[in-house]
C-alpha positions as CSV (number, residue, x, y, z in Angstrom):
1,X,10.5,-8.5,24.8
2,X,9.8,-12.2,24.4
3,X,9.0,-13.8,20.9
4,X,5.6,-13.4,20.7
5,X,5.5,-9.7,21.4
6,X,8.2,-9.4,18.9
7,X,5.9,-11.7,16.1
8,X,2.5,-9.8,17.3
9,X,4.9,-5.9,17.0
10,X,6.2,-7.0,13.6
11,X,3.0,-8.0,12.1
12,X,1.0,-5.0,13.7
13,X,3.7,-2.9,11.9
14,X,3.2,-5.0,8.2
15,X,-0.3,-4.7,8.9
16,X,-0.2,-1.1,9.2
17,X,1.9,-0.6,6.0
18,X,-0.4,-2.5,3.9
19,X,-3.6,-0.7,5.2
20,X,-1.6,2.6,3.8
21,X,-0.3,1.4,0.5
22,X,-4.0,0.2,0.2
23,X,-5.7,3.4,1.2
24,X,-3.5,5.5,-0.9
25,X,-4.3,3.5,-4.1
26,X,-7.9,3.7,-3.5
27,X,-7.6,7.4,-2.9
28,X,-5.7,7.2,-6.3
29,X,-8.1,5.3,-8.3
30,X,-11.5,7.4,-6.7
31,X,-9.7,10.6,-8.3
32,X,-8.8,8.5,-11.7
33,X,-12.5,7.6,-12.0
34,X,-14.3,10.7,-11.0
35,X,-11.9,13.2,-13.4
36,X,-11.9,10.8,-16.1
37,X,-14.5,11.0,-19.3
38,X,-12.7,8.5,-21.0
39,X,-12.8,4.7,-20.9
40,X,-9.8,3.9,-21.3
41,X,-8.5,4.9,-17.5
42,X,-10.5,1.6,-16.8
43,X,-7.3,0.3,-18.0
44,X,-4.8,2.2,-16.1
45,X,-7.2,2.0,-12.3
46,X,-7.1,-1.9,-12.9
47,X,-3.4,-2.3,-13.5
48,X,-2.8,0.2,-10.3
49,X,-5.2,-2.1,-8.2
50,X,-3.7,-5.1,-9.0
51,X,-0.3,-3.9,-8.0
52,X,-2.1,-2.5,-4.6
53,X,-3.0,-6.0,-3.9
54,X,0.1,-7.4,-4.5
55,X,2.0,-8.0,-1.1
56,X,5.2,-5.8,-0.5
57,X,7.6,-5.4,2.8
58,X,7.3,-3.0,5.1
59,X,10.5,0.2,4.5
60,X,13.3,-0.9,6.3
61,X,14.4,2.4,8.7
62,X,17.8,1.3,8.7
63,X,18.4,1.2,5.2
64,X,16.6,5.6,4.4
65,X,18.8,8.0,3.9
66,X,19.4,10.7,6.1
67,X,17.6,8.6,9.1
C-alpha cells in the first residue's frame, strides 16, 4: 500500500472514531435534556459537550486486552 493510501486509510479510520464519540454524546445529552426538569443539567450537558469536542486518538487494537 503506498503512502497515500496508508494517510487517506488512517484518517478515514480517525474520522470514523470521532463521528462515534460525537454521536454517542449527542445521544447522551438529548436523553439529559428531555428527562431533566431541573436547570442545573445545563451544567453537566455543557461540560460533557465540551469534552466531545475535544480531539482524542483513535483505540489502539494492539494495545485491548484479550484481542
Amino acid at each position: 500500500m503506498n503512502r497515500q493510501k496508508t494517510d487517506s486509510l488512517a484518517l478515514r479510520v480517525a474520522h470514523a472514531h470521532e463521528n462515534e464519540r460525537l454521536r454517542e454524546a449527542l445521544v447522551l445529552i438529548a436523553e439529559m435534556a428531555e428527562t431533566s426538569t431541573s436547570a442545573l443539567s445545563m451544567t453537566d450537558i455543557a461540560r460533557l459537550a465540551r469534552a466531545a469536542l475535544a480531539p482524542s486518538n483513535p483505540p489502539n487494537p494492539a494495545l485491548r486486552t484479550g484481542a
